[in-house]
N, C-alpha and C positions, 0 to 999 in steps of 0.2 A: 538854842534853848527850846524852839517850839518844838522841833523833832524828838526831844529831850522828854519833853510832855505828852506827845503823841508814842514813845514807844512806852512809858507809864501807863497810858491809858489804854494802851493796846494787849499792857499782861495783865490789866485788871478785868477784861473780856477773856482773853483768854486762860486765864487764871481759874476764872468763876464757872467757865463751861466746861474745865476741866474736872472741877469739883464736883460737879451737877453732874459729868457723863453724858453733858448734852454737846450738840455740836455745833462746831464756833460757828459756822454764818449764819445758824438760826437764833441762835443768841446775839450775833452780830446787827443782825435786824430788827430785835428788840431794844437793842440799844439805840439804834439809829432813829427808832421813830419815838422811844421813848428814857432818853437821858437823865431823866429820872432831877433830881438836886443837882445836879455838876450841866455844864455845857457839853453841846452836841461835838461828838468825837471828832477830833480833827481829822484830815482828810490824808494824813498820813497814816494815822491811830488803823484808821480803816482798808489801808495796801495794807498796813504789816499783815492782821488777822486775816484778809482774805488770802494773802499771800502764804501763810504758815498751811491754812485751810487747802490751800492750792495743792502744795508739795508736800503736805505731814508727810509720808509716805515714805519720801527720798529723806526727809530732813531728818527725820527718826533714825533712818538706816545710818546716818550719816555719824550721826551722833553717839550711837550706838555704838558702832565699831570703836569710835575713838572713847570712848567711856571705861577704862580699865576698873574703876570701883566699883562703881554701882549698876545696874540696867538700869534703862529709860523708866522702866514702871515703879522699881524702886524707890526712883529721887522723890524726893520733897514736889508739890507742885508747880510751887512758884519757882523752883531752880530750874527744871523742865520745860519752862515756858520762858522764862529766860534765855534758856538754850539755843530754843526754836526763833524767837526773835532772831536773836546774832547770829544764827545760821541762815534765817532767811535770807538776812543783809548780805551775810560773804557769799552767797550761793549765788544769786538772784535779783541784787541790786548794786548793779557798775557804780551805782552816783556814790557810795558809802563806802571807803576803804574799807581793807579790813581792819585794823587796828581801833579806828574810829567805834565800829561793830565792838571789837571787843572791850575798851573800853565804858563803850557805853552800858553794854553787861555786866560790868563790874563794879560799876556807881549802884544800879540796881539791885542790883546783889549785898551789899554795903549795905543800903539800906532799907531792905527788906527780907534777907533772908538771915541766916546763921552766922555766925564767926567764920567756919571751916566755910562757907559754900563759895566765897570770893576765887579762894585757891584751887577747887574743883572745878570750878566755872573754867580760868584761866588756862587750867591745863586742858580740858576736849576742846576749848574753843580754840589752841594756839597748835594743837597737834592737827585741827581742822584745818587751818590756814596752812599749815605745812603740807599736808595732802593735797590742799588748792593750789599752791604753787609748784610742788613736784607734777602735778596733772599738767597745769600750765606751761610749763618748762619741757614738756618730752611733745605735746602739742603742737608746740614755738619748733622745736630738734622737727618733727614729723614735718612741719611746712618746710622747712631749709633744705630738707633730702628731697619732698618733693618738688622744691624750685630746681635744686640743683639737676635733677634728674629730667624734668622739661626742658632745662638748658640743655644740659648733654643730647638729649633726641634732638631740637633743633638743629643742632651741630653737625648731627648726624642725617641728617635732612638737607643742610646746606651742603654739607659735601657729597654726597650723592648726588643735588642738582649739579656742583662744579663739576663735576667726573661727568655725569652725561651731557652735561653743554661742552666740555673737551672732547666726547668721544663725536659727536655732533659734528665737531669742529675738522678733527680726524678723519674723520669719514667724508666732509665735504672735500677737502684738499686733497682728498685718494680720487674722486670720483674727477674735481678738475684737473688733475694729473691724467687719468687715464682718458680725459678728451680730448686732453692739449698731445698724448702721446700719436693717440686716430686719426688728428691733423698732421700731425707732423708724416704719418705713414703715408695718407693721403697724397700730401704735396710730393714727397719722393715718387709717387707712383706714376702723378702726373710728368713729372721733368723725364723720369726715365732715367736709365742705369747709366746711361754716360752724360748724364745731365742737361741732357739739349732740352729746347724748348718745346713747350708741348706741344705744341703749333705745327710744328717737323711732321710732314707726312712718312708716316711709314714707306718703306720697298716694295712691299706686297699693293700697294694700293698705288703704283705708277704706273699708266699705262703703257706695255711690254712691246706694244704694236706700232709704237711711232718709230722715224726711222731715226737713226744717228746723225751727227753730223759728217760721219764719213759717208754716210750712204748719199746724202743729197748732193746731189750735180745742178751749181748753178746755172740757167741757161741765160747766155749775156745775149741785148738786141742783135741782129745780124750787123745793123751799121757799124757796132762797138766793138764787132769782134774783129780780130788782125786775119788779115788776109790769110796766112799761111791756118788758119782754123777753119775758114771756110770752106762748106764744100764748095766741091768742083760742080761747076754746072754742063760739062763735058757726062 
């Protein structure tokens, strides 16, 4: 109910500066400091007109478009500012469904304007709301493509990492392969082709100058040797 009474007294401000051709926060200000008979504007009373004052601009435009009878400059005043109210709400204030918005347009309208202006009201306000939810809904479609699409590059980020921590991988067990191949050549080279030990002195490195064992003649003491070896001392 307060909010009820604060958007009444917020079309009787804007209502009156509409009439005048003057402009609402400077009439707004007159109200504020000087309420005149009635009590100081509620604190809602006072969003909506600054709020309308804010956006006229877009809320006109708004309005407009969806207005197939009349232009904005056309209507009645107080249907105009009705408008602007329940647009300000659906545009610009989350805490107000829109229904509620238009509803409450339509109490106002009841009774304050014309027979016809209820049913005019209901139709730019409800083709408004449908505009807000079409924008809403392809907004809502635009995040999902671009979630889905950050997912997909991530994916495609992960597997690029997996690919090069396998080529990584690849590459290390090429490189321990061809160590483990340089020892293995190594070690063969050391044993040698008929596999002896490497230790085996080569042929070429025996000295050539010692004698055989055919060539040495043992010389046994004279006492040991048999008579028939001895020389003759003749």
């Amino acid at each position: 109910m307060a909010r009820s009474t604060a958007r009444k007294r917020a079309l009787n401000t804007l209502y009156e500066a509409d009439e005048k051709s003057q402009d609402f926060l400077s009439l707004l200000e007159e109200r504020k400091a000087r309420p005149g008979a009635q009590t100081p504007l509620p604190a809602y009373a006072v969003t909506l007109v600054e709020g309308v004052a804010e956006h006229l601009r877009d809320i006109d435009e708004a309005l407009q478009t969806h207005s197939t009878r009349w232009p904005l400059s056309r209507m009645h005043a107080i249907d105009r500012n009705i408008l602007r109210i329940a647009a300000w709400e659906m545009l610009y204030n989350s805490e107000v469904p829109d229904k509620v918005a238009i509803d409450e347009a339509l109490s106002l309208a009841k009774t304050l304007s014309d027979a016809d202006a209820p049913a005019f009201i209901h139709g730019v306000l409800s083709a408004l709301e449908q505009e807000k939810n079409d924008h809403q809904a392809r907004r809502e479609q635009a995040g999902r493509i671009a979630a889905l699409a950050d997912a997909e590059a991530d994916v495609d980020v992960s597997d690029d990492e997996s690919d090069k921590a396998k080529a990584s991988v690849a590459a290390s067990e090429h490189v321990c392969s061809e160590d483990a191949h340089a020892d293995s050549d190594s070690e063969s080279a050391a044993i040698g082709p008929e596999g002896g030990d490497s230790d085996q002195v080569p042929d070429h490195m025996l000295d050539q100058s010692a004698p055989s064992l055919d060539q040495l003649k043992l010389t046994l003491p004279e006492e040991l040797t048999p008579d028939a070896d001895r020389p003759s001392s003749n």
